[in-house]
N, C-alpha and C positions, 0 to 999 in steps of 0.2 A: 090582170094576168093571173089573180088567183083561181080564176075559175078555169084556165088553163090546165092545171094541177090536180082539179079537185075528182075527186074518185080517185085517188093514187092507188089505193089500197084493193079497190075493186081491180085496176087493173095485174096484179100481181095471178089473176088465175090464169092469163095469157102462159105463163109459166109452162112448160111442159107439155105444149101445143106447138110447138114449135112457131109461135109466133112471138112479136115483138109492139112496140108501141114506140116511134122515137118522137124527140121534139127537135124540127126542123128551125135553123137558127142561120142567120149571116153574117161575116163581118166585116162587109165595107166593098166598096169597090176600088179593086185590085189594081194601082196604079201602073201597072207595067203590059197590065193586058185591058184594061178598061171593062174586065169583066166581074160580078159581085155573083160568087158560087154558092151552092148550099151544101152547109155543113147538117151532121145531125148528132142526139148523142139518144142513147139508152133511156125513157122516161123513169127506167128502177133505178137511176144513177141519180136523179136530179130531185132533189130536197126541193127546192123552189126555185121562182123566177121573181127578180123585182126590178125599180131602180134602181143603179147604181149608187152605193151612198157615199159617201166622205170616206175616201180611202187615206191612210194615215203610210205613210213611207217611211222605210227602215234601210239602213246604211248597209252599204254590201250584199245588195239580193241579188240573186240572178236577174239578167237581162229581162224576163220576160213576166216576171213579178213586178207589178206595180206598186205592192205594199199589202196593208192588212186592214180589215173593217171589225169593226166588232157587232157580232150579231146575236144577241138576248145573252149579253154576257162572255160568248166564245170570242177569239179572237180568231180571226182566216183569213189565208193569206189570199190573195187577189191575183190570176194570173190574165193577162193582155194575150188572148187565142191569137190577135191576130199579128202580135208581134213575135209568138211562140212558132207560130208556124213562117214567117217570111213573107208576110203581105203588108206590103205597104199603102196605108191606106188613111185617109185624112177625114174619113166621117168620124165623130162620138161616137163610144162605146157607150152607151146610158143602160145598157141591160145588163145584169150580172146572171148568170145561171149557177146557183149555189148546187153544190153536188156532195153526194155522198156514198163512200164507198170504203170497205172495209176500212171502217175506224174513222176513214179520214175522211175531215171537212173541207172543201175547197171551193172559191167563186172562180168563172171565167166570165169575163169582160166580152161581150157580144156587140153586132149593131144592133141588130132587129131578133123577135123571136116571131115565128110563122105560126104553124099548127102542129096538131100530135097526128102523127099519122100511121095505122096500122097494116102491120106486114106480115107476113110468114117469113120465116129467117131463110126460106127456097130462093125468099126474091133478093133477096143479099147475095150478091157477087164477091168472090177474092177479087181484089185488083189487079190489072197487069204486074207483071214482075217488074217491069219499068220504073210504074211508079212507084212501087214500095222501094225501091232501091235509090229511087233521088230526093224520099220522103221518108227516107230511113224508118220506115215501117211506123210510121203517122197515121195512115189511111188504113183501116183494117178490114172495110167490106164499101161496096158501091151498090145503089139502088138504082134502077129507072123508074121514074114520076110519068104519069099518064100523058103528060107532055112534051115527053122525051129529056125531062131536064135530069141529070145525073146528082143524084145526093151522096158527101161523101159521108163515111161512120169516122169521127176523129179516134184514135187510142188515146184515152183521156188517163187509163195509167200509165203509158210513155211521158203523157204531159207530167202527172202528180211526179212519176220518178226522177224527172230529169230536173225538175223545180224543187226536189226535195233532198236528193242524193241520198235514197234508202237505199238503193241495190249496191252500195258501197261492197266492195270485196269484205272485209271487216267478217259480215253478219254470216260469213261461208266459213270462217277460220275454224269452227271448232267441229264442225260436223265430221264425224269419224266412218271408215269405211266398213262393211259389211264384211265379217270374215268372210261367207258365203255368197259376195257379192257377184264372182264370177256363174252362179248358178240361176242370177236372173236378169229379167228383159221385160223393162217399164214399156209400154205405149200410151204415150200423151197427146194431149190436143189442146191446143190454145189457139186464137187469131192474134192475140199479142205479141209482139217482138220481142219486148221487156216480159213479160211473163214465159215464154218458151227459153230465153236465155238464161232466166232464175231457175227455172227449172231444169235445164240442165246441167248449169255449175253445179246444183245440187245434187243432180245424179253421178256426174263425175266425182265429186267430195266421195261419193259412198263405193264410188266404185261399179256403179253399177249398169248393163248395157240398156241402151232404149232407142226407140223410137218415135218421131216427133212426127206432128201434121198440125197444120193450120187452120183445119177446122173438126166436125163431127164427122163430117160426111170423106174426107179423105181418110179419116183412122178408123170409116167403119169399112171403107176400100181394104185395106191396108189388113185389117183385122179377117176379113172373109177372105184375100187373099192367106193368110197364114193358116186358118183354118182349112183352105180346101187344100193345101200342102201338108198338113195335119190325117187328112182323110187319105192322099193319095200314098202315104210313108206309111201307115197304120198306127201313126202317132197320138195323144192329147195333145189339146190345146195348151194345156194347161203345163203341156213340157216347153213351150215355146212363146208363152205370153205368161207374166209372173202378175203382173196387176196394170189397170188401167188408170190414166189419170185425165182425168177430164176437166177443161173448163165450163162454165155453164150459156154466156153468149157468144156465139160462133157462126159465122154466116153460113146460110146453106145446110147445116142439119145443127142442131144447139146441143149440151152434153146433156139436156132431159133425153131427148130420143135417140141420142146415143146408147146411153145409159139401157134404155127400152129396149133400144133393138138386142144390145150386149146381154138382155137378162132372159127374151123372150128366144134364143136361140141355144139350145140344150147346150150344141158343142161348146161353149164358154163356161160351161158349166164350171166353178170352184175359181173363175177369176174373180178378183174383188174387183170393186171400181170406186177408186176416190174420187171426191168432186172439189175442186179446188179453185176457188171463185172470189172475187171481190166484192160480190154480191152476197152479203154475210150476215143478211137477214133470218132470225129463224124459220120464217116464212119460207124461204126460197129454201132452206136446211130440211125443211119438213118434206117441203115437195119432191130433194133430190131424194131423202129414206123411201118417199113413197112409190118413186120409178124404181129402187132397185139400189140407189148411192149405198155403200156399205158402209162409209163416212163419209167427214166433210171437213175440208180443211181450208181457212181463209188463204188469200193471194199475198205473195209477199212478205211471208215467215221463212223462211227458206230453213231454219232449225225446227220451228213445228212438224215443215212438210217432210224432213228427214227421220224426225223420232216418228212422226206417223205412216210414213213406208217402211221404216225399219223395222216397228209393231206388225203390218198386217200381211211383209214378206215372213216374218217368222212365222205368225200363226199359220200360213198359207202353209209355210213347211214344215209345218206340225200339225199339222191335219194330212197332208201326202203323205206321214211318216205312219202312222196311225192307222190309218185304211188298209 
């Protein structure tokens, strides 16, 4: 399974090609339908694949925590995918998929792992509204396999949050509002439920209006919609979009060529574009400065990502004052 893994590094220039690399994964066949689906997860997310080792269990965890392993000294907690999501299933889990993603280390208990298989983020589908609403926003994008079989993408920070209770209200308490907050209008983009939700308690915390979409490709809709309203008023954009905030995997266009398209088109001319990601690599940090990101701010600070819109709304209106 190591050799699954190997080139990790090399595939990091997928980055801002708008493609992707996932590792296709199972976990068990589904006692209620008799059927065993595939899952998938991001290979920039996933540290390694092994045996499952000696998981040690700790008193009052969540349902879907199995316990903790310790791995070259760290301790991680051990999540059962397929008890997290509701499938009841009576094969062994023997495969862990160790993940890593801003800051945090985490295994999830698999059956089997398949192959890595690469894609353009075009061939990632939104899900029906159906099922993101009886999968409470679980499933964040859908593939078709040359064989017609459907792979789904898990939210594996729905998983980490709901296993960990960070997004606790608490971490919103102190973020203060914008005197000037009635003068501007975020537009964001996340496939995340849990990250489009953190980020708008936080925009509400400041006060401030926004705009939400679910991937790149509907906020760059969204976006040239307000620009050709822009052109037909005799307006700036710039009077009607204050800054962009972008996540970086997105099905259907990713925030690199959002970012691209946002920078390579004059009329956005003096918007910033934050890139807000759990992918917190300086690697992936360097790639977004190199499309155009004006910063970068990890997933899941929701005090960082306030002091760092509250920073680059001012500068924004200190440089409009200026000119």
């Amino acid at each position: 399974m190591s050799d699954l893994l190997k080139n990790i590094d090399a595939r990091t220039r997928l980055a801002g090609t708008n493609k992707l690399e996932i590792l296709l994964f199972t976990l068990g066949v589904d006692q209620r339908t008799g059927r065993r689906e595939t899952f998938g997860i991001n290979v920039f997310k996933v540290r390694e694949v092994m045996r499952t080792p000696k998981i040690t269990a700790a008193p009052e965890m969540p349902a879907s925590v199995e316990g903790m392993v310790s791995l070259r000294g760290v301790l991680v907690p051990v999540v059962d995918l397929a008890r997290y999501v509701g499938i009841g299933v009576e094969t062994p889990r023997d495969i862990m998929i160790v993940t890593e993603y801003n800051g945090h280390t985490q295994g999830f208990l698999v059956e089997a792992v398949d192959t890595i298989l690469r894609l353009d983020w075009s061939q990632m589908r939104v899900p029906p509204e159906m099922l993101t609403a009886n999968l409470g926003g679980l499933v964040t994008a859908v593939t078709e396999l040359a064989d017609k079989k459907l792979v789904m993408m898990l939210d594996v920070e729905k998983v980490l949050s709901e296993t960990t209770n960070y997004d606790d209200d608490f971490i919103f308490k102190d973020i203060e509002r914008l005197p000037d907050a009635d003068e501007h209008v975020v537009f964001f983009a996340d496939d995340s439920s849990v990250a489009r939700r953190q980020i708008s308690q936080t925009l509400d915390a400041m006060g401030v209006r926004y705009v939400g979409s679910v991937n790149g490709r509907q906020a760059w809709e969204e976006l040239k919609k307000v620009a050709a309203h822009a052109d037909a008023t005799g307006r700036k954009v710039t009077d009607l979009v204050s800054l962009v905030l972008t996540d970086v995997e997105m099905p259907e266009m990713d925030g690199y060529i959002l970012t691209k398209q946002i920078k390579s088109d004059r009329r956005f001319a003096g918007v910033p574009v934050l890139m807000h990601s759990s992918l917190s690599g300086m690697s992936n940090q360097q790639l977004g400065m190199s499309v155009g990101v004006d910063e970068y701010v990890p997933k899941f600070e929701p005090q960082r990502l306030a002091q760092t819109l509250a920073r680059l709304l001012a500068e924004r209106g200190h440089n409009s004052d200026t000119k």
